[in-house]
Short mmCIF file of the C-alpha atoms (twelve columns), coordinates in Angstrom:
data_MODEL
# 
_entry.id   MODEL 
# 
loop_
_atom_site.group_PDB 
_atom_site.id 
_atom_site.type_symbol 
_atom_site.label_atom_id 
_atom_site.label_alt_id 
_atom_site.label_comp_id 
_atom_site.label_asym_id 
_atom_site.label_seq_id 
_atom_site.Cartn_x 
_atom_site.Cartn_y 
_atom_site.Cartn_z 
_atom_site.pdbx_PDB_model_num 
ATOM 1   C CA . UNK A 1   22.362  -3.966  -11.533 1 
ATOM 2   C CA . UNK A 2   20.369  -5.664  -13.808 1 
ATOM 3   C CA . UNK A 3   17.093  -5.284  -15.397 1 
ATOM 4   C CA . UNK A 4   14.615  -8.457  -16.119 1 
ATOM 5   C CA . UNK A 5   11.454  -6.901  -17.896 1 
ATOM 6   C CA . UNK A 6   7.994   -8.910  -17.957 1 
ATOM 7   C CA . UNK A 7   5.527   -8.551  -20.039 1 
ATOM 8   C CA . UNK A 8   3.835   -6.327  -18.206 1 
ATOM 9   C CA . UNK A 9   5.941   -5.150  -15.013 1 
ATOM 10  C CA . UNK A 10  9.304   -4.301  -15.223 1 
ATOM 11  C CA . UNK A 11  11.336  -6.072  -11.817 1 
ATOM 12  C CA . UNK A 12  14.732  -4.836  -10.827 1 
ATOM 13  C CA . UNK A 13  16.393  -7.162  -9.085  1 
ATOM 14  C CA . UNK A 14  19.743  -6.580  -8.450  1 
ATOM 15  C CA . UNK A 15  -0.584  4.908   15.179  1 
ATOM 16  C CA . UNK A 16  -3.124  8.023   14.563  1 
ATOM 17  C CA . UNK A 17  -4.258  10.720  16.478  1 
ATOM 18  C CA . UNK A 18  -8.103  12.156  16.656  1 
ATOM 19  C CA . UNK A 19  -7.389  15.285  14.705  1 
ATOM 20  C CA . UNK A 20  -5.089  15.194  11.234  1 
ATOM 21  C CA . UNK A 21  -2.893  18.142  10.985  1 
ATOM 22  C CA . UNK A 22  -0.627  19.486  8.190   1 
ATOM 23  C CA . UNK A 23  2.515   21.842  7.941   1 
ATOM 24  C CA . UNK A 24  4.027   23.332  4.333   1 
ATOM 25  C CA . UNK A 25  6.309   21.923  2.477   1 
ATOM 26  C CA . UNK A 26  8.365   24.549  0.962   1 
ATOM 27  C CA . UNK A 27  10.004  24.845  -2.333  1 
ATOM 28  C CA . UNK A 28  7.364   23.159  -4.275  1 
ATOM 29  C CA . UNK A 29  7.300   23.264  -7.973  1 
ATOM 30  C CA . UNK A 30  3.109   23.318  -8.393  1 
ATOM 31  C CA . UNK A 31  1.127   26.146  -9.044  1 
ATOM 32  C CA . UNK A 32  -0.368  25.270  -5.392  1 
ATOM 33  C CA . UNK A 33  1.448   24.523  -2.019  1 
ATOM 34  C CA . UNK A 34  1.783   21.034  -0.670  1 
ATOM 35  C CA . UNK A 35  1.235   20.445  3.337   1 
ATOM 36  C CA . UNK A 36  2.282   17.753  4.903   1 
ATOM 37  C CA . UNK A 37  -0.168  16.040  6.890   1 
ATOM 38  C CA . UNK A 38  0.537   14.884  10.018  1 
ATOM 39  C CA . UNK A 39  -1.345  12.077  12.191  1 
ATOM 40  C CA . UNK A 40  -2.490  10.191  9.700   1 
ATOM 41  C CA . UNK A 41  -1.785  6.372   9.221   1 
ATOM 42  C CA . UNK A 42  0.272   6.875   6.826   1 
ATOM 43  C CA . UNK A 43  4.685   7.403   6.816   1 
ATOM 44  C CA . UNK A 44  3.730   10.374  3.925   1 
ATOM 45  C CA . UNK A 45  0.538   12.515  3.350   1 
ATOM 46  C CA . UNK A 46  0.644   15.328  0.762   1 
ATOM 47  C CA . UNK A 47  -1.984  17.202  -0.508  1 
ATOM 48  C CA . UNK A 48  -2.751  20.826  -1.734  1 
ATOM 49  C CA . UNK A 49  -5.414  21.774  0.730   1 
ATOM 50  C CA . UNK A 50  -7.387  18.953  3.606   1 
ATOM 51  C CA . UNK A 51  -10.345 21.477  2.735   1 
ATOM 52  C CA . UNK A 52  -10.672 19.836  -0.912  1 
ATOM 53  C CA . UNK A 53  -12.040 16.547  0.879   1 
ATOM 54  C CA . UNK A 54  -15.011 17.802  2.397   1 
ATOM 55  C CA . UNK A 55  -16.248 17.913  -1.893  1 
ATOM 56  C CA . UNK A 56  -15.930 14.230  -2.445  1 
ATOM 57  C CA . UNK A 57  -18.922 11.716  -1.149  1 
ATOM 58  C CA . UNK A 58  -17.696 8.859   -3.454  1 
ATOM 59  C CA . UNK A 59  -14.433 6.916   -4.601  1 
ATOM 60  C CA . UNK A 60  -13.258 5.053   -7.532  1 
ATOM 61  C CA . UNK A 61  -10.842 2.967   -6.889  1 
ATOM 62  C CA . UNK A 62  -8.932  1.237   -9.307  1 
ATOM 63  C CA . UNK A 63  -7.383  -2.263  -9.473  1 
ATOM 64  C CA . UNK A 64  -3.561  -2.291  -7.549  1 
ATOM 65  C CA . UNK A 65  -0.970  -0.925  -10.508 1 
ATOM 66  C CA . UNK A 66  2.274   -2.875  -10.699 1 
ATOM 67  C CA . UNK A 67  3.797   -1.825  -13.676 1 
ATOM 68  C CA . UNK A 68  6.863   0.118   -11.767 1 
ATOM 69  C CA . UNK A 69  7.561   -2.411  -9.314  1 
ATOM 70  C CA . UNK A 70  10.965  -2.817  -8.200  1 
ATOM 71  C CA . UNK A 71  12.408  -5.789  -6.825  1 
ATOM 72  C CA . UNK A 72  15.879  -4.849  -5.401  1 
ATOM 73  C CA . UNK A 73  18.832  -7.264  -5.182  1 
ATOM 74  C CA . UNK A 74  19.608  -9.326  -1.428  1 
ATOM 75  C CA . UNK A 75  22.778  -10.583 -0.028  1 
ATOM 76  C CA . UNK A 76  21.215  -13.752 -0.709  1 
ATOM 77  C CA . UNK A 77  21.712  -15.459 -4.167  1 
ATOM 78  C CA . UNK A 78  18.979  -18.088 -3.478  1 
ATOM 79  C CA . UNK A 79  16.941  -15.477 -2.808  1 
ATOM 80  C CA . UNK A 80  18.121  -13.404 -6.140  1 
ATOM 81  C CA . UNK A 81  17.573  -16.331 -8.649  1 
ATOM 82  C CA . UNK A 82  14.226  -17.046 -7.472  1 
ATOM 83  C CA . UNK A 83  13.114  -13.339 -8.367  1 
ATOM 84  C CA . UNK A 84  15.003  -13.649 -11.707 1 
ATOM 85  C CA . UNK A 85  12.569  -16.740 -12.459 1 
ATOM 86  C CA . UNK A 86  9.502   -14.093 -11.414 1 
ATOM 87  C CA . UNK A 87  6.326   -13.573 -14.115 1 
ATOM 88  C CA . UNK A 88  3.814   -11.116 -14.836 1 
ATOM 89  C CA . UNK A 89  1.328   -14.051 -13.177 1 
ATOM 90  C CA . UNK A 90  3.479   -14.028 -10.216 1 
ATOM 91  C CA . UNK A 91  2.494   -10.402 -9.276  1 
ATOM 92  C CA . UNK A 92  -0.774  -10.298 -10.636 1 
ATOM 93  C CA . UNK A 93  -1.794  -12.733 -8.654  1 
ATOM 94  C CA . UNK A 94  -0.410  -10.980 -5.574  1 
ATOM 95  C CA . UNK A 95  -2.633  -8.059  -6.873  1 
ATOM 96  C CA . UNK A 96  -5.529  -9.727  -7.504  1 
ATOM 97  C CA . UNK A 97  -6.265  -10.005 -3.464  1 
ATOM 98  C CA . UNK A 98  -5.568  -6.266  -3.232  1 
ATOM 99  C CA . UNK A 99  -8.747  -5.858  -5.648  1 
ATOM 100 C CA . UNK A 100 -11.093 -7.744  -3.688  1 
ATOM 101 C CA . UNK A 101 -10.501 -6.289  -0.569  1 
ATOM 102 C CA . UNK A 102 -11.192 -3.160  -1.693  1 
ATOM 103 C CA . UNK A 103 -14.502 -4.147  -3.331  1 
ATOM 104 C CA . UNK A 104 -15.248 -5.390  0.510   1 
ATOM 105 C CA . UNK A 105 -13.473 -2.604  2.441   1 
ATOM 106 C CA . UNK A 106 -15.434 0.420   0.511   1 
ATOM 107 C CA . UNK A 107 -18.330 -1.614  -0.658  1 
ATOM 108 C CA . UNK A 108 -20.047 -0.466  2.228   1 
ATOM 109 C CA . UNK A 109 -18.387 2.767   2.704   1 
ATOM 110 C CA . UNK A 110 -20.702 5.649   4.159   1 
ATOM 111 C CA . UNK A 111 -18.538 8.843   3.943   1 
ATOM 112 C CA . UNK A 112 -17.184 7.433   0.636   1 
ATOM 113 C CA . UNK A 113 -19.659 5.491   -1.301  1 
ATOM 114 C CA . UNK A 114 -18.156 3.501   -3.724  1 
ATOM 115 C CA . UNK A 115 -18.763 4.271   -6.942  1 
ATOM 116 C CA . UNK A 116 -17.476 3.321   -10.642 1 
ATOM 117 C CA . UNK A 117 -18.650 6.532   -12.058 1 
ATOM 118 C CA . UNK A 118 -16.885 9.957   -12.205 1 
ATOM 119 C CA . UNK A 119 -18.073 13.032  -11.490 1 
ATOM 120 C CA . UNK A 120 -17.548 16.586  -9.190  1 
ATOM 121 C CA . UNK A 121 -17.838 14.930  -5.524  1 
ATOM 122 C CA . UNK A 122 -16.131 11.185  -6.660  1 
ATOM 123 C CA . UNK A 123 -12.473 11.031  -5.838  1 
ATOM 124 C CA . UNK A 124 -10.451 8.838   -8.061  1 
ATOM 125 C CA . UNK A 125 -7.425  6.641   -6.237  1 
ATOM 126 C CA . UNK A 126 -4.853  4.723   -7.554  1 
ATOM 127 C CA . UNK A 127 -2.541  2.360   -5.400  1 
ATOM 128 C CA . UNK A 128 1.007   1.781   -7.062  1 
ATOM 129 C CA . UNK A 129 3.206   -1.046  -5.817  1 
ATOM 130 C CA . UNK A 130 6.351   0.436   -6.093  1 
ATOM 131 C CA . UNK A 131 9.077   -1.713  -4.379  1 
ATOM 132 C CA . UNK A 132 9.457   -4.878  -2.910  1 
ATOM 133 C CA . UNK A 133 12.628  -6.160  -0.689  1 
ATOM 134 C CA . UNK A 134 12.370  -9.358  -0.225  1 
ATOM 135 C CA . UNK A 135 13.297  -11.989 2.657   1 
ATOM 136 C CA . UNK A 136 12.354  -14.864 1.143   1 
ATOM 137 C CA . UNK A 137 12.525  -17.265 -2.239  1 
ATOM 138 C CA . UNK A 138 9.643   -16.623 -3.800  1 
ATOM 139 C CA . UNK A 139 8.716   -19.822 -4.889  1 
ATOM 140 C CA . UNK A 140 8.257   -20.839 -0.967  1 
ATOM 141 C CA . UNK A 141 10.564  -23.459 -0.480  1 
ATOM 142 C CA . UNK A 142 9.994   -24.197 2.637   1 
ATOM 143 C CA . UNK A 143 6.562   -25.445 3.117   1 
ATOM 144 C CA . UNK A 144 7.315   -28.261 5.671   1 
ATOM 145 C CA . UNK A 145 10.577  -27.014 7.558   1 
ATOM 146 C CA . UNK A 146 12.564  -29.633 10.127  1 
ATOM 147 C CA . UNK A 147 14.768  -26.786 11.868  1 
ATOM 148 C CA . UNK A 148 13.513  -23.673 13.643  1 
ATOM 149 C CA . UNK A 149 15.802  -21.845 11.317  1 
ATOM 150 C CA . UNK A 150 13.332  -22.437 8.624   1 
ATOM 151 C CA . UNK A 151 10.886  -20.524 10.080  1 
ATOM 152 C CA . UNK A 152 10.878  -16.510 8.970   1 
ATOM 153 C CA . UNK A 153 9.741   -13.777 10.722  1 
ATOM 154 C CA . UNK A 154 9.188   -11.451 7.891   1 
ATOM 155 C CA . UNK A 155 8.727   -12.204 4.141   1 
ATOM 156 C CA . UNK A 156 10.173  -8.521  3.262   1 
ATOM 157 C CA . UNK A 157 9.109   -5.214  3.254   1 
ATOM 158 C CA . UNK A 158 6.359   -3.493  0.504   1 
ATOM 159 C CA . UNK A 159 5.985   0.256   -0.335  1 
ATOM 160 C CA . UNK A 160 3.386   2.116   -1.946  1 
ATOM 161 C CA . UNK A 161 2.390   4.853   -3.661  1 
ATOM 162 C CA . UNK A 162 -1.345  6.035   -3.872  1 
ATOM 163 C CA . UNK A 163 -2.097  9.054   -6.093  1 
ATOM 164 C CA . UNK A 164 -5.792  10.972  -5.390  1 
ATOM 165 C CA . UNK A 165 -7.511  12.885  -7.954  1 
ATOM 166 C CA . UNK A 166 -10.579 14.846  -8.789  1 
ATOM 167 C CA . UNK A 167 -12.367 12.184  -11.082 1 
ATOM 168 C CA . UNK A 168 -13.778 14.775  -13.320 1 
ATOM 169 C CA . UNK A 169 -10.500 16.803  -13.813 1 
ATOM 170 C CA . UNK A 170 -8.117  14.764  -13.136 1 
ATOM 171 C CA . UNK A 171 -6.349  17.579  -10.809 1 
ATOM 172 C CA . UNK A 172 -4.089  16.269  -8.323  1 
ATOM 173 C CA . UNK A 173 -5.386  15.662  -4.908  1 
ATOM 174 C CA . UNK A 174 -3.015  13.978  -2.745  1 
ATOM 175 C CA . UNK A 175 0.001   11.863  -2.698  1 
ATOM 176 C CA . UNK A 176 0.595   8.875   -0.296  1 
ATOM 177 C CA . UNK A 177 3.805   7.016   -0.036  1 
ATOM 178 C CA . UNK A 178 3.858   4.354   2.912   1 
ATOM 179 C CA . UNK A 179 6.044   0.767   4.287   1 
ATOM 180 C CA . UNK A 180 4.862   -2.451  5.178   1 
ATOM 181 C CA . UNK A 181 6.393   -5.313  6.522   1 
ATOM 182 C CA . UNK A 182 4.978   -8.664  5.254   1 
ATOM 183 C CA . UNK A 183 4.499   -10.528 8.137   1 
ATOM 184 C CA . UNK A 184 1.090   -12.946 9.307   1 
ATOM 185 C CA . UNK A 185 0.715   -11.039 12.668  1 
ATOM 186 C CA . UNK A 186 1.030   -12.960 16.064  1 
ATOM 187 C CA . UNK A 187 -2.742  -14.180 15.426  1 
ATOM 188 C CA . UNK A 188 -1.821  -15.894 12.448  1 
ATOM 189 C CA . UNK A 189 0.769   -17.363 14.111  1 
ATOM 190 C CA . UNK A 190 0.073   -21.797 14.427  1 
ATOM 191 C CA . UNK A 191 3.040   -21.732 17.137  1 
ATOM 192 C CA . UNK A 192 3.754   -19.521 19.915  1 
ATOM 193 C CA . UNK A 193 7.025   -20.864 21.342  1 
ATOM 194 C CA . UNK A 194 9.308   -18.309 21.955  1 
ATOM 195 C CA . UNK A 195 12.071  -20.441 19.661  1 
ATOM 196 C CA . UNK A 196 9.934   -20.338 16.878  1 
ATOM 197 C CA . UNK A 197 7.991   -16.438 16.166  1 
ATOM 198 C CA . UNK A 198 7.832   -17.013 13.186  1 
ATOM 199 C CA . UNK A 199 6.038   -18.613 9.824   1 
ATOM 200 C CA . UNK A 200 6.708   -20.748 7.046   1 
ATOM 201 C CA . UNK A 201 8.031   -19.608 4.207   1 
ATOM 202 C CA . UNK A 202 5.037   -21.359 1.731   1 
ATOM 203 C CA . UNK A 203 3.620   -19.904 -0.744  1 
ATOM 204 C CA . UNK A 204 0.006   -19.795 0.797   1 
ATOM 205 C CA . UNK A 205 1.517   -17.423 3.983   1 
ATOM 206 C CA . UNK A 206 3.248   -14.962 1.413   1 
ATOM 207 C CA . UNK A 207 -0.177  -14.785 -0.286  1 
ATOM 208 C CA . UNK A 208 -1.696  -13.671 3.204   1 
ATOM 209 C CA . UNK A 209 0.501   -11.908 4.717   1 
ATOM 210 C CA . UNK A 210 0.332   -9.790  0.937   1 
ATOM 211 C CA . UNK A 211 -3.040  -9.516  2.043   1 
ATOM 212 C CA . UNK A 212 -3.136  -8.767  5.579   1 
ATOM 213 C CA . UNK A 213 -0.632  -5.630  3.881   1 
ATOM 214 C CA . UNK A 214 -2.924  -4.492  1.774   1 
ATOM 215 C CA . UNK A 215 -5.942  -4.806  3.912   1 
ATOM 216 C CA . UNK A 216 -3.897  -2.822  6.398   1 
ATOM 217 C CA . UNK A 217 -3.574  0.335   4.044   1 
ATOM 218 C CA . UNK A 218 -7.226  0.183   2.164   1 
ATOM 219 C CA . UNK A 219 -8.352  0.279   6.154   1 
ATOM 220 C CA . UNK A 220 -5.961  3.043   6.719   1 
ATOM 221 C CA . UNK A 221 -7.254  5.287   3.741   1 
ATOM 222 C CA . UNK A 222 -10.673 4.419   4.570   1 
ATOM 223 C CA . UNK A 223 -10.390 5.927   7.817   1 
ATOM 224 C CA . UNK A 224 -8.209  8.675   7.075   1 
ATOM 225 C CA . UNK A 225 -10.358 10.013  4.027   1 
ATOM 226 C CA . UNK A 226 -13.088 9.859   6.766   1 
ATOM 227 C CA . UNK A 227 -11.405 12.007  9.304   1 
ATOM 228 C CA . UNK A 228 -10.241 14.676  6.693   1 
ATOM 229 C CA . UNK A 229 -14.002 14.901  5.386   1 
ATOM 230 C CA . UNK A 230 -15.251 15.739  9.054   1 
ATOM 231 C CA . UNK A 231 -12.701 17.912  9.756   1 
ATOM 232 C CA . UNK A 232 -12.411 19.761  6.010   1 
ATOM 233 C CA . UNK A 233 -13.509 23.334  7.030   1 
ATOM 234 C CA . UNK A 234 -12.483 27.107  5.609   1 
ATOM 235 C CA . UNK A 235 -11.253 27.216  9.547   1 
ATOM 236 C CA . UNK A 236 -9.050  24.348  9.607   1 
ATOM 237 C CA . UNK A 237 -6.838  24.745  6.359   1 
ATOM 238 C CA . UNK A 238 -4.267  26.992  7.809   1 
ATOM 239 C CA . UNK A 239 -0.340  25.564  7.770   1 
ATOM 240 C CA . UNK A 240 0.310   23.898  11.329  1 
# 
């Protein structure tokens, strides 16, 4: 493999139910057990107790960290020498959309008011862009396409990490992990032929389907940090 570092990032190329349960997870190595959520929107949910959530009434949220992002290696050298060619500005602008939503997406948040000041009931989150296998050149070569077979139905696949903590403290409160596929969604579709499901690989749809991804999880932990702070109760804490 090999290893192209950036000035900043280092790239590698090479549904929900009504009620949120948990189970344990054994053999942990913390002074506190882990339990698994389960129900949430999320493909991983730890944290050390769902009771800890009915404490927080705010959120900081800080900007989208991309300093251990990971770009694996395709079966597709095209694909691999655009991502060798990639710059700190290339991701940061991806980011950048990540930190707006979330201004808009918890702006207005009423069981967690956003806040930019710590404190005892102000839960601090961090989303980490960990890895991203891509599908597609990411200079977006294909911005007016004469064949069908220049039209893509996914640009790759994203996953994150998202790390919750007591503002104050800094004691651990959860940890997320989750997949995405980058895709614009059949409404953002401008064709609907069967033939042809698909977008074009420009640079403009990578940037929104980036950010249809990342509204799709701030909207996710909105709702789930809402459902664990109505159900957080000393009755509802024990291991499913």
């Amino acid at each position: 493999m090999m290893k192209f570092t950036l000035p900043i990032i280092a790239i590698l190329l090479t549904g929900c139910a009504n009620t949120i349960e948990q189970s344990i997870i054994p053999d942990t190595a913390t002074e506190k057990p882990l339990y698994q959520l389960h129900n949430t929107h999320f493909d991983r949910f730890v944290v050390h107790s769902r009771d800890e959530f009915k404490q927080y009434n705010k959120l900081i949220l800080f900007n989208m960290n991309v300093e251990r992002l990971i770009v694996p290696p395709t079966s597709d050298e095209q694909i691999n020498r655009s991502w060798q060619k990639a710059k700190a500005a290339d991701i940061f602008e991806i980011a950048d959309q990540f930190d707006e939503l979330s201004h808009f997406i918890f702006g207005n948040g009423k069981a967690f008011e956003y806040t930019q000041t710590g404190g005892d009931d102000v839960l601090a989150v961090e989303f980490r862009l960990m890895r991203y296998n891509p599908l597609v050149t990411k200079d977006g070569a294909w911005d007016n396409p004469t064949s069908m077979d220049r039209y893509v139905n996914s640009f790759g696949e994203a996953y994150i990490q998202v790390v919750l903590a007591n503002s104050k403290t800094g004691e651990l409160v959860a940890v997320i992990e989750d997949a995405v596929n980058l895709n614009l969604g059949i409404a953002a579709r401008s064709f609907s032929t069967e033939a042809a499901m698909g977008s074009t690989n420009s640079q403009q749809n990578q940037k929104a389907a980036w950010r249809r991804a990342f509204k799709q999880w701030l909207t996710n932990l909105r709702d789930d940090l809402k459902t664990l702070k109505q159900q957080a109760s000393p009755t509802t804490i024990a291991a499913g």
